[in-house]
C-alpha positions in Angstrom: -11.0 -81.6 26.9 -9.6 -78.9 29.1 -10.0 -80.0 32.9 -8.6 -76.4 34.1 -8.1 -72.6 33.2 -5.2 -71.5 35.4 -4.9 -68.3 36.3 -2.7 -67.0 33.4 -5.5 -68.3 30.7 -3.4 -71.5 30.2 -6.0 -74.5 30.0 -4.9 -77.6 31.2 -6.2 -80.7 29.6 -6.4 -84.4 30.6 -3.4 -85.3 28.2 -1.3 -82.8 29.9 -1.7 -83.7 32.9 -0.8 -87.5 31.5 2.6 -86.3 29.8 3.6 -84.2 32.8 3.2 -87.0 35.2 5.6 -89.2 33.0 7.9 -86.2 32.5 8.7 -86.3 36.1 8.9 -90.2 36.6 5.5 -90.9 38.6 5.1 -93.6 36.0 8.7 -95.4 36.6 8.1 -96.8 39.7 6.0 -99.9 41.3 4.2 -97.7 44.0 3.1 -94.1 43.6 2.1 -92.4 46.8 -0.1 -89.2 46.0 -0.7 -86.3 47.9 -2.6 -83.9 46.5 -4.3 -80.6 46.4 -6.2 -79.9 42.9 -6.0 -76.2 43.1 -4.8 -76.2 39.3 -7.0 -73.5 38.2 -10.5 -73.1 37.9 -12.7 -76.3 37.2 -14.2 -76.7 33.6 -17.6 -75.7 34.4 -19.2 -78.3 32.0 -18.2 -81.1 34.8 -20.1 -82.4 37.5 -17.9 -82.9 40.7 -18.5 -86.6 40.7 -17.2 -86.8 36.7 -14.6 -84.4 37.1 -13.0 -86.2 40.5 -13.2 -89.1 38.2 -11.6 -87.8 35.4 -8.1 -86.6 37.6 -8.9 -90.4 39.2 -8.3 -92.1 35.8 -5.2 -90.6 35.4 -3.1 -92.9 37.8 -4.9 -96.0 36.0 -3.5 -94.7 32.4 0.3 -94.4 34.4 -0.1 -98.0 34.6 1.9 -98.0 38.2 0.9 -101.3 40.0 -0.2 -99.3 43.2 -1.7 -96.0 44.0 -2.1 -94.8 47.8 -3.2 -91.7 48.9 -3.4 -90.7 52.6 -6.7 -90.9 54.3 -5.6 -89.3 57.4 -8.3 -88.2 59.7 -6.3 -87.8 63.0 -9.2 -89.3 65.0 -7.9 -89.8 68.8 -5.9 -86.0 68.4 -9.1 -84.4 67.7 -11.3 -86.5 70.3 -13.4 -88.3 67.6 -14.1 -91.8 66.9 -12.5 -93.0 64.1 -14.8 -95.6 62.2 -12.5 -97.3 58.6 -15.6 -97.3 56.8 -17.1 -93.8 56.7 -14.6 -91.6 58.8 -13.7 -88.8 56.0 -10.5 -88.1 55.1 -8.9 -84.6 56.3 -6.2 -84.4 52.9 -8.4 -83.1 50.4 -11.0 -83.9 47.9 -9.4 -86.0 46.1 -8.3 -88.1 48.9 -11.5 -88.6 50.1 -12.8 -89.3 46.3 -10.0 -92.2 45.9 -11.3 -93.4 49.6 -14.5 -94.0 48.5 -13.6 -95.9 45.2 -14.5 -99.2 44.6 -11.9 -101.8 45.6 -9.6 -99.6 48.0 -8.4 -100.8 51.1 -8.3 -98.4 53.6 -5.9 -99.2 56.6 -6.6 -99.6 60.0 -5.1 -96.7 61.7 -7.1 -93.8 63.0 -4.4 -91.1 62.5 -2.9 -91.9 59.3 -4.6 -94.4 57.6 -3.8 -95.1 54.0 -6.3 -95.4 51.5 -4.6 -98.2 48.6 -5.4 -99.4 45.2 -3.7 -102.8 43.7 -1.6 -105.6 45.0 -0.4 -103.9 47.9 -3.9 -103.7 49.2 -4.1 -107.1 49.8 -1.0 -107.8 51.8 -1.9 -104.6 54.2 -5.2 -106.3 54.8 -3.4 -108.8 55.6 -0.7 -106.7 57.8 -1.5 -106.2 61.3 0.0 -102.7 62.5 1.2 -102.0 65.7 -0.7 -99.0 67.5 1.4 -96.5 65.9 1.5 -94.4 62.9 4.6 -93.2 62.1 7.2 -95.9 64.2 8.2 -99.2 63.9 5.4 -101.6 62.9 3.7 -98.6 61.7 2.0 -98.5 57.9 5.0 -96.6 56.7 7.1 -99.0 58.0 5.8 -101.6 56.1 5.6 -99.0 53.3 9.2 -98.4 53.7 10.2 -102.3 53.1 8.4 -102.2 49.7 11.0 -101.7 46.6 10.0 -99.2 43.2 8.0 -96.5 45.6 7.7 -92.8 45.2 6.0 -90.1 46.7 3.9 -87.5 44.0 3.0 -84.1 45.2 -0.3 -83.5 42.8 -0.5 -79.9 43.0 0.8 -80.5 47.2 4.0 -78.8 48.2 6.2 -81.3 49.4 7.5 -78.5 51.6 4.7 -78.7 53.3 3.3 -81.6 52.9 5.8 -84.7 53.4 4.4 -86.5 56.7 7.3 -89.6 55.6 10.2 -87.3 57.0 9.1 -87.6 60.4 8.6 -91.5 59.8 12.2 -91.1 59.4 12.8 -88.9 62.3 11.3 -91.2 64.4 13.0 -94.3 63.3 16.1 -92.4 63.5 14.9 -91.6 66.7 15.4 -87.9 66.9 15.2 -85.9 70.3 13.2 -83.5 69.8 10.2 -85.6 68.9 8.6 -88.1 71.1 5.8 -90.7 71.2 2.3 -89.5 72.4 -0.6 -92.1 73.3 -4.4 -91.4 72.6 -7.2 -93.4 73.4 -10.5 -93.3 71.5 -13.3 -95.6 70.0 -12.6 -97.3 66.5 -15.1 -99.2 64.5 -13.3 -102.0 62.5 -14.7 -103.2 58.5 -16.7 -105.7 60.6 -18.7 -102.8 62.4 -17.8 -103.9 66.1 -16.9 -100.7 67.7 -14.1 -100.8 70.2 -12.0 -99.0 72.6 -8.0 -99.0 72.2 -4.8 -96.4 72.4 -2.8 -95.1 69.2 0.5 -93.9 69.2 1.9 -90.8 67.1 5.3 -89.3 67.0 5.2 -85.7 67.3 7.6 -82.9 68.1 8.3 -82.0 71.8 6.8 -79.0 73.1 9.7 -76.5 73.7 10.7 -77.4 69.6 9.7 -74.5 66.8 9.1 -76.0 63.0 9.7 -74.5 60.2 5.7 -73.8 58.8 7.6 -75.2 55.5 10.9 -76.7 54.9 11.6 -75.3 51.5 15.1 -75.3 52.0 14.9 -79.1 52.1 12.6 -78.8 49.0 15.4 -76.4 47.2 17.8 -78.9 48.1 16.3 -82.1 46.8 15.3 -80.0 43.6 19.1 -79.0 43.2 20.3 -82.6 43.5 18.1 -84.0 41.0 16.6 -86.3 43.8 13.2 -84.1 43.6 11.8 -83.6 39.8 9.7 -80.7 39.5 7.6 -78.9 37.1 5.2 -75.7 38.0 1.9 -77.0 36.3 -0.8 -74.4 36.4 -1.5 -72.5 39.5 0.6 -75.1 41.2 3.5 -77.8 40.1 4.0 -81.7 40.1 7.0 -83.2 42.0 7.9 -86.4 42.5 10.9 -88.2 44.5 11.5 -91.8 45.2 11.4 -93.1 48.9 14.9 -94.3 48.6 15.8 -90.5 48.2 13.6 -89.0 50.7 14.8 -91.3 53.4 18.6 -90.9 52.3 18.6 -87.0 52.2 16.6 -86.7 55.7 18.9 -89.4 57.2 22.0 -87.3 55.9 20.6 -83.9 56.5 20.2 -84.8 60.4 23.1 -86.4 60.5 24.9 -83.0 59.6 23.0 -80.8 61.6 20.9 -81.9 64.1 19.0 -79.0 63.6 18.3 -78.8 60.1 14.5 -79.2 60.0 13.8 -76.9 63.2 13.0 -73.4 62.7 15.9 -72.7 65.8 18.0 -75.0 68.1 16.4 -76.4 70.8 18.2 -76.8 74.5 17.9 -79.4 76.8 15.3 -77.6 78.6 13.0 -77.5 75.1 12.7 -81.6 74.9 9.7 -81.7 77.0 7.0 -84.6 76.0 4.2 -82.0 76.0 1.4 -82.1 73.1 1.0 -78.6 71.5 -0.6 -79.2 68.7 -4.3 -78.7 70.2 -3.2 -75.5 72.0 -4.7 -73.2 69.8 -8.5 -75.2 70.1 -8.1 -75.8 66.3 -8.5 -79.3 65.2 -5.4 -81.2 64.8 -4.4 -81.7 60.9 -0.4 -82.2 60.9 1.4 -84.4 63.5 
């Protein structure tokens, strides 16, 4: 049954979804990381949310990839709010938040960037205590980053805009122009005991401009083969393996220590101030 009419009149069905996934390798690989946004086309009326949200759900189960995760970030403590594992809703999309609140998903304990996870590897990080960080050592992408077979999926996401790992790799790199900022904010644990504590996120430094999308890292990875990419719909499919990712940031920085920055910064730039709440929106990117 068709699950979308893009724009063009093309209608997209649940086994074409299925072959396109495999087409670009989200199947080969032990851990598929997903972000998403399920812009496609236009919905097939005849679904209800819940069925249709469970229909795209089922189609990581029929990949047959040990683990799905999909970010559940909520970026609690940058936006002032309590960040509670159980019921705090996820800022990345309906689909995210759909996956969250499946049965047998462990969300982790971080109030920023938590990870929502489905399989084996959501025992051990219920059994992995994080340090108060989300992106730096002892962080969930750090233990993340020690698994072997993962990739990263961009379901309808741009990964131009959308890849928060390359600044887990700027900051274990330990780039300049980014630099650790401390929160402090309530959390409630899976045990319901609320609590006070501090979370650290690495974030860039206030004189630095981003690019608003890095799709000349995006072109790049696409042109080496690293990234494979197929426009599906109103939007495309990509996948990459973390081996990749981390390989082309570390290089890219190596060669120009300003390659993901809109313009060079100067010394007088690299100043630990947090911008990201300037403009009284809330915070959704770190």
């Amino acid at each position: 049954m068709c699950l979308f009419t893009a724009g063009n009149g093309q209608e997209l069905t649940y086994g074409d979804f299925l072959t396109a996934l495999r087409e670009i390798g989200a199947s080969d690989c032990r851990t598929l990381f997903v972000h998403s946004d399920i812009q496609f086309g236009q919905m097939n009326p005849v679904y209800k949310r819940r069925e249709f949200m469970e229909s795209l759900l089922r189609l990581f189960d029929d990949l047959k990839v040990e683990n799905i995760i999909m970010p559940a970030f909520t970026y609690s403590f940058n936006n002032e709010k309590e960040f509670d594992v159980r019921t705090s809703r996820s800022l990345m999309g309906a689909l995210s938040e759909s996956f969250r609140k499946q049965e047998g998903i462990y969300r982790t304990l971080d109030p920023m960037c938590s990870f929502a996870v489905k399989g084996r590897l959501a025992d051990e990080f219920r059994a992995y205590t994080p340090e108060h960080n989300s992106l730096g050592p002892g962080s969930c992408y750090d233990f993340l980053n020690k698994q072997d077979g993962v990739k990263y999926l961009f379901f309808g996401a741009d990964l131009a805009e959308s890849f928060t790992y390359v600044h887990h790799v700027e900051r274990m790199i330990d780039v300049p122009y980014r630099f650790d900022k401390t929160f402090a904010g309530r959390m409630t644990g899976y045990d319901g005991n609320t609590y006070t504590t501090d979370w650290t996120i690495s974030s860039q430094c206030g004189g630095v401009a981003l690019y608003d999308k890095n799709e000349h890292f995006k072109k790049q990875l696409v042109e080496e083969g690293k990234l494979r990419l197929t426009a599906f719909g109103d939007r495309e499919l990509s996948c990459i393996s973390q081996e990749d990712a981390w390989k082309a940031v570390e290089e890219n920085i190596a060669r120009d220590k300003f390659y993901f920055l809109a313009r060079p910064y100067t010394e007088a730039d690299l100043t630990h101030e947090y911008v990201m709440k300037q403009d009284g929106k809330p915070v959704t990117h770190c």
